[in-house]
C-alpha positions in Angstrom: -11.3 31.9 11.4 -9.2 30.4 14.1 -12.3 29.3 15.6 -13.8 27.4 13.0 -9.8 26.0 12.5 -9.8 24.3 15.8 -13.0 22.7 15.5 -12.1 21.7 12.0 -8.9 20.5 13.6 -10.9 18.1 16.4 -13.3 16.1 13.5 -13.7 15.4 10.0 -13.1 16.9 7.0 -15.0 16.4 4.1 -13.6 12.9 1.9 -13.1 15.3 -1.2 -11.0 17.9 0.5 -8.9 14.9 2.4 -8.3 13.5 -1.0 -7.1 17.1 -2.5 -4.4 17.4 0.2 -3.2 14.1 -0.1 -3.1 14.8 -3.6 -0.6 17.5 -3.4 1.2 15.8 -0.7 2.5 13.6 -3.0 2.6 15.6 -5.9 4.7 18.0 -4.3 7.1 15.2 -3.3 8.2 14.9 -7.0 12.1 15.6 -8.0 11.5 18.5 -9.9 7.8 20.7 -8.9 7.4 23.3 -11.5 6.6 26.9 -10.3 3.1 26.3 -12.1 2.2 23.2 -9.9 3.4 25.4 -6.7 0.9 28.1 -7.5 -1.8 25.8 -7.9 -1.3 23.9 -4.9 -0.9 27.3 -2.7 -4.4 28.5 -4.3 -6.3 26.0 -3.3 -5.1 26.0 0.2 -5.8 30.1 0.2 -9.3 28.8 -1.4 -11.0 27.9 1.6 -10.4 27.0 5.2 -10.9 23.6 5.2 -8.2 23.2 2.7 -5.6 24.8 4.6 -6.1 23.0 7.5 -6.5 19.6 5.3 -3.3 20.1 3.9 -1.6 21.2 7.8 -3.2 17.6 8.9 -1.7 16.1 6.2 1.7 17.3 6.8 1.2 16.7 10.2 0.3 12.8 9.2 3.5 13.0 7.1 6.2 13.8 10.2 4.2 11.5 12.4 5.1 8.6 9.6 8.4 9.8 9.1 8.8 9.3 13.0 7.7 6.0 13.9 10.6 3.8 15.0 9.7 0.2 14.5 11.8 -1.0 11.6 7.9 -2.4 10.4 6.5 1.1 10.8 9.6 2.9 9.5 8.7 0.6 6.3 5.6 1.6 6.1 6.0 5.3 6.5 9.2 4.9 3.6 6.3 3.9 1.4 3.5 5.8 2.0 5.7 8.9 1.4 7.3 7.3 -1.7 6.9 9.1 -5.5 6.8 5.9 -6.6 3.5 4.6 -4.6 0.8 3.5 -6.9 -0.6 7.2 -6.6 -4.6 6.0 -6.4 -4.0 3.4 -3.5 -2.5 6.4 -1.6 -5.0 8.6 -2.4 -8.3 6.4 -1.5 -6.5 5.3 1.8 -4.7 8.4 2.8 -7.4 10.2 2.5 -9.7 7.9 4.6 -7.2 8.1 7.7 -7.3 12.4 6.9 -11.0 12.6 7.0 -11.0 10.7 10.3 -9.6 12.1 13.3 -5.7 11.5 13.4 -6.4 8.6 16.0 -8.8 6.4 13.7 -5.8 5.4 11.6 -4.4 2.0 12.2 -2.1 0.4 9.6 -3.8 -3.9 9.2 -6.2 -2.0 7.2 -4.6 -0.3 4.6 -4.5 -1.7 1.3 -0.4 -1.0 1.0 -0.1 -4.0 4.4 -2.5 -5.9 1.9 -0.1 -5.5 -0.3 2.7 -6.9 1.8 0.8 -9.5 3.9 -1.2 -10.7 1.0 -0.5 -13.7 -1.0 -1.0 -12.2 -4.4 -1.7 -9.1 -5.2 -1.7 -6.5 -8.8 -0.9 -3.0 -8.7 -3.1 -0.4 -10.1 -3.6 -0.8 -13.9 -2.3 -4.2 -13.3 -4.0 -7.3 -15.0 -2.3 -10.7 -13.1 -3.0 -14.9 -13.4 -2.2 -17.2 -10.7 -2.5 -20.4 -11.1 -3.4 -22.7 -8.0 -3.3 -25.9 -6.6 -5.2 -28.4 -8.2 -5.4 -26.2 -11.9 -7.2 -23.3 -10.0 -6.4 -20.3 -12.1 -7.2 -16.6 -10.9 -7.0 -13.8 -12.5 -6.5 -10.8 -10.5 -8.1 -7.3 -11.9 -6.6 -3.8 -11.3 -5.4 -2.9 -7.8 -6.3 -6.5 -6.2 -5.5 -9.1 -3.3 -6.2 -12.6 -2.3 -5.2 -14.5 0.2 -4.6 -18.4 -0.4 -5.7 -21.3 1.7 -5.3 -24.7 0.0 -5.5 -27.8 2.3 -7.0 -31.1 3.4 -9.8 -29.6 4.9 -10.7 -26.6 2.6 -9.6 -24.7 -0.5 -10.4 -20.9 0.3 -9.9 -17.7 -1.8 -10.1 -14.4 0.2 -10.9 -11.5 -1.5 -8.8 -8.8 0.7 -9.8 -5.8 -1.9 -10.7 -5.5 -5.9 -11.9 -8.4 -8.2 -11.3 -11.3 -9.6 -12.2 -14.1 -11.7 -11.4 -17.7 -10.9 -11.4 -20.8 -13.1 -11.8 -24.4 -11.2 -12.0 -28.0 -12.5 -14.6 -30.0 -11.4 -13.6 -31.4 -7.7 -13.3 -30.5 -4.0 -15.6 -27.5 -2.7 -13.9 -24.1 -3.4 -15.2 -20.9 -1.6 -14.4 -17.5 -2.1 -14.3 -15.3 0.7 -15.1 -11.1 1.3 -15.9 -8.6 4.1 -19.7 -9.5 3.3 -19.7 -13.3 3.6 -19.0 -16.5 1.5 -19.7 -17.5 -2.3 -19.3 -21.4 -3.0 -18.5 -22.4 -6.6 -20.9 -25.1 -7.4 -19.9 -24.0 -10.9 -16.1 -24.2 -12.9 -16.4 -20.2 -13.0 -16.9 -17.1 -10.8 -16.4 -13.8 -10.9 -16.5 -11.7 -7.6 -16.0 -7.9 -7.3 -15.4 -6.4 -3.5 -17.2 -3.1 -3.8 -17.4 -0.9 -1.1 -20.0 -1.6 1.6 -21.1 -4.8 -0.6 -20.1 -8.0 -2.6 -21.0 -8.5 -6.8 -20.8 -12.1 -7.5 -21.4 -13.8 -10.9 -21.2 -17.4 -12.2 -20.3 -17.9 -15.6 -20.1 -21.6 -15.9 -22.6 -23.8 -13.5 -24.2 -22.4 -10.2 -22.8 -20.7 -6.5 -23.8 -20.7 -3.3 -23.9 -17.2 -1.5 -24.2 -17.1 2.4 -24.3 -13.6 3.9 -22.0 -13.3 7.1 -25.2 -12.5 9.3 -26.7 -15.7 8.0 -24.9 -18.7 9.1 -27.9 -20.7 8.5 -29.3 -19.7 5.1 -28.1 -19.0 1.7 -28.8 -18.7 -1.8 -27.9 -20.2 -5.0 -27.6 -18.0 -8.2 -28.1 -19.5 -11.7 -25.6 -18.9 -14.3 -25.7 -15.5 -16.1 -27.3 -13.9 -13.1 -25.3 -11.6 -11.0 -26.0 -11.1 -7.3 -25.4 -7.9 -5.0 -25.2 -8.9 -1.5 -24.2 -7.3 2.2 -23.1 -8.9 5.3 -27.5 -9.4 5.9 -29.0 -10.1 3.1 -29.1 -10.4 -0.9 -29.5 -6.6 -2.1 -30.0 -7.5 -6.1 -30.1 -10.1 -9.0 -29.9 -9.5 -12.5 -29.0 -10.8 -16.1 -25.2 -10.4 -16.3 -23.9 -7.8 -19.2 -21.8 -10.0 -21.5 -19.3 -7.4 -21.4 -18.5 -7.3 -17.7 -15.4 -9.4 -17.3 -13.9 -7.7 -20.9 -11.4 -6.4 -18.6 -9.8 -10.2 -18.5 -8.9 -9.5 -21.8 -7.4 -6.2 -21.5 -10.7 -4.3 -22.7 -13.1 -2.3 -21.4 -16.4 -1.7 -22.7 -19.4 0.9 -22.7 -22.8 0.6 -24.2 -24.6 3.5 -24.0 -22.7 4.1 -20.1 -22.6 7.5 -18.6 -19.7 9.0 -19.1 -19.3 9.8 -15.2 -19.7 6.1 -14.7 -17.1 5.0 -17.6 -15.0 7.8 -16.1 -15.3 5.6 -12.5 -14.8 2.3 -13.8 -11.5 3.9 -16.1 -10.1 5.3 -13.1 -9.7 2.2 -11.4 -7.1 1.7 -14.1 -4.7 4.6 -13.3 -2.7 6.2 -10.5 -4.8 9.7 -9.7 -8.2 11.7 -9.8 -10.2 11.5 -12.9 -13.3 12.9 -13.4 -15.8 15.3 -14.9 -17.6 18.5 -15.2 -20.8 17.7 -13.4 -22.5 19.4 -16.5 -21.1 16.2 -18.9 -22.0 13.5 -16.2 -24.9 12.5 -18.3 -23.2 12.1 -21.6 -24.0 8.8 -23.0 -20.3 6.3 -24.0 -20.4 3.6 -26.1 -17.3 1.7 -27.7 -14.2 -0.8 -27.0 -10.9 0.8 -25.6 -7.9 -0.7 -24.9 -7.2 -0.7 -21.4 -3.6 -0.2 -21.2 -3.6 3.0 -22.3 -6.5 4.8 -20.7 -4.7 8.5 -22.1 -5.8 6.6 -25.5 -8.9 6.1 -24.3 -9.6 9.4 -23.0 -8.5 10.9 -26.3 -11.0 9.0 -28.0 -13.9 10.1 -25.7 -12.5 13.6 -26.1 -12.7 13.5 -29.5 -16.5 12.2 -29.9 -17.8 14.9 -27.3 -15.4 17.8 -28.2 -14.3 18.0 -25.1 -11.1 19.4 -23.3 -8.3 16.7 -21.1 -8.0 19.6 -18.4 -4.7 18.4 -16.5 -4.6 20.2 -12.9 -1.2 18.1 -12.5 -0.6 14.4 -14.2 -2.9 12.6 -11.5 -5.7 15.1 -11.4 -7.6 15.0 -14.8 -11.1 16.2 -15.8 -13.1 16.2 -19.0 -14.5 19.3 -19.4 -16.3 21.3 -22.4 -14.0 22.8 -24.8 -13.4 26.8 -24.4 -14.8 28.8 -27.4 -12.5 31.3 -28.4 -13.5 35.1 -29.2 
């Protein structure tokens, strides 16, 4: 055992188990921790050895942010640490810099310094509209950030992290920027989605321009209706946009025959937390319109088609699972 800690201790640990510990990091930083929640958190860590020493890098991770003496730092640390953090932002970065070793964690790329640094930005389960310069609205879906660049010589969106859809009058070129390269709107309308490792781009009114990072010299120009996958190299995908797609500007979300493990992903961008499945249900097949402002709503409903169980571990880890029969 105390081998196989200190190798553990010198590399990764698995994304899943990083996310656990940061998990009950913050869950156990609630006011008032029932004996229940206690129990549960103590058998995991007894569970295996990766998630003891998950959660002692954790807590190690903790005092080093509760240490750092910059008043920026000390900021920084204040709000990592905080109950009140959006719970999922913590989670999906905390866990990132736990996976890593200790040193691969620097601070610019955090999405809570988006947050700060960012011109606008929405907060998980938040829907926001901006409006622009020269009537350029944006509308900013859950756990989002743009920066803003409006001047004689360009008029830029950045895309820092989420998605968002943007509305432009006829008139001076207006790009969109990503970590995967640029999208021109030729158009009035785009939508533009910053998924991890790649770039979903749509036009809903007129034509855009895509040029990969990697490809200074050549782009391509999507039709209306189509939506394009690209990467910092190359195109990846083009097909007929879903109608439904953007239902999230009006406070909706939509499934048509989706899998639930899917519907479960694109729900949990919409609250603070885990939520998930038993792998078992993962093919289950969704369909209907749910309100997305209360996604406990929403998982009652899909609950109550399937028969299925809410299994709460704690109030940010949730899993659908089949319901218990009773002897």
């Amino acid at each position: 055992m105390k081998s196989q800690t200190a190798s553990v201790s010198q590399g990764s640990i698995p994304l899943p188990v990083a996310e656990q510990a940061m998990h009950w990091l913050l869950e156990l930083q609630e006011p008032e921790v029932d004996a229940q929640t206690r129990a549960d958190w103590l058998k995991w860590r007894q569970a295996d050895a990766l998630h003891e020493m998950a959660w002692q890098r954790a807590q190690a991770f903790s005092s080093r942010m509760n240490t750092l003496r910059s008043p920026g730092q000390q900021a920084l640390a204040s709000a990592v640490l905080s109950p009140m953090l959006s719970r999922r932002s913590a989670l999906k970065n905390l866990a990132l810099l736990l996976a890593a070793a200790g040193s691969a964690w620097t601070a610019k790329d955090t999405s809570l310094v988006q947050d700060w640094t960012s011109d606008f930005s929405s907060a998980v389960g938040e829907r926001r509209s901006v409006q622009l310069a020269e009537q350029v609205q944006v509308q900013l879906n859950t756990d989002s950030a743009i920066d803003v660049r409006f001047d004689q010589q360009a008029r830029l969106i950045h895309l820092l992290r989420g998605e968002i859809l943007v509305d432009a009058p006829p008139g001076r070129p207006l790009w969109v920027h990503t970590a995967q390269g640029r999208i021109q709107l030729l158009g009035q309308r785009v939508a533009v989605r910053q998924r991890q490792g790649f770039t979903q781009a749509s036009s809903l009114a007129g034509i855009i321009g895509i040029y990969p990072l990697d490809q200074r010299d050549g782009f391509a120009t999507v039709a209306q209706g189509q939506v394009v996958s690209f990467d910092h190299r190359q195109l990846l995908s083009q097909r007929p946009r879903i109608g439904t797609e953007q239902a999230w500007s009006h406070g909706m979300i939509i499934a048509q025959g989706q899998r639930l493990e899917d519907f479960l992903a694109e729900l949990a961008r919409y609250r603070r937390g885990h939520l998930g499945c038993d792998p078992g249900l993962a093919d289950l097949k969704v369909s209907g319109t749910f309100p997305l402002d209360d996604t406990d709503r929403v998982l009652a409903a899909v609950s109550d088609t399937f028969s299925l169980d809410v299994h709460h571990m704690t109030r940010y880890w949730v899993t659908l699972k089949s319901k218990r029969v009773h002897s």
